[in-house]
N, C-alpha and C positions, 0 to 999 in steps of 0.2 A: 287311471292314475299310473297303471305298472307303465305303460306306455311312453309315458311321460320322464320316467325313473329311466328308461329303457332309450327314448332319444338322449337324454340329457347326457347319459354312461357313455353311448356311443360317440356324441358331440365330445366331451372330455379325452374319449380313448383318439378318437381323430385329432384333437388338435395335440396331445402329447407325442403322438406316431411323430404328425409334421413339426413338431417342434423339433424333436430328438434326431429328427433324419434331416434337418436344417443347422445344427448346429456346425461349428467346425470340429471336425475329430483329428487334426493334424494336430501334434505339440507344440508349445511354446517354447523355444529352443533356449530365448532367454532370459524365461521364469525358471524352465529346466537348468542353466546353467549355474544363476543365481544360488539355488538351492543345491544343487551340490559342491558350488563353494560352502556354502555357510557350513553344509555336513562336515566336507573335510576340514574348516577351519575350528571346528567342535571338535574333531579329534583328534587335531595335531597336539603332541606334546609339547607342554609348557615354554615356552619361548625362554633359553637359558639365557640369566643376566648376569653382566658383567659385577665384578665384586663392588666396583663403584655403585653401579646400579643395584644391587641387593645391599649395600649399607643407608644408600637414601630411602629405600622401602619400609626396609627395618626403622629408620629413625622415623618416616612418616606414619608407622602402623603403632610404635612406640609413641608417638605425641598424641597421636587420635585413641590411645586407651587413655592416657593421664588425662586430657581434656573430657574424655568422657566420665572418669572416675572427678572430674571437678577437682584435681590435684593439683593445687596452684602453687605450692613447693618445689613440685617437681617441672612444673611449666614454667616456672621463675628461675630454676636452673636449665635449662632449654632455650631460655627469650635471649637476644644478644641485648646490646644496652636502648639502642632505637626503634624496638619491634612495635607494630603500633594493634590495637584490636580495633577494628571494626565493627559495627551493625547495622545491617536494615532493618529495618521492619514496616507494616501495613497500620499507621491508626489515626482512626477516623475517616478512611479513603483518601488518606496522603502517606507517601514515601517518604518515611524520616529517616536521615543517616548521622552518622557520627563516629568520628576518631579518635582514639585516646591511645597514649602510650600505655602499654601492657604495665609498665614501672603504676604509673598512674591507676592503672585499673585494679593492680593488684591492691594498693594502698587503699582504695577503694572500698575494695571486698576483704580487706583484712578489718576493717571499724568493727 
């Protein structure tokens, strides 16, 4: 039985040798490159924005806290007068959509 324990060890340790002395050991220059773009673009600092561009942020980070707080006073001061709401959803294994003016949705959710 040790015998047996004993070719199988050395059958194992053979085919790992020839595996590992078969593989490529040369680099990938561009998986290597790839990856240190991603590094350096992980630690470049913040891409500065224009004030235009930091007042549409601001108002985008501003609508998506009042939409999450369900603040439809303040999303009704927000909506211009044709703004419309949308939804999909999944039911019964069909895609249902539908449009409604937010004027409308609000009237809606105010009953």
């Amino acid at each position: 039985m040790k015998n047996v324990i004993r070719i199988s060890t050395l059958i194992i340790t053979l085919s790992l040798i020839f595996f590992a002395s078969g593989c490529d050991q040369t680099p990938n220059n561009k998986v290597e490159q790839e990856v240190k773009a991603e590094i350096t673009a992980a630690s470049a600092p913040e891409h500065q924005l224009t004030q235009d561009q930091a007042d549409v942020k601001a108002a985008i980070e501003h609508f998506l806290v009042v939409a999450g707080n369900y603040d439809l006073n303040a999303m009704d001061d927000m909506m211009i007068e044709k703004a419309n709401v949308a939804s999909i959803r999944l039911n019964e294994g069909l895609w249902k959509t539908s449009t409604i003016t937010f004027a409308d949705y609000l009237e809606k959710k105010q009953k």
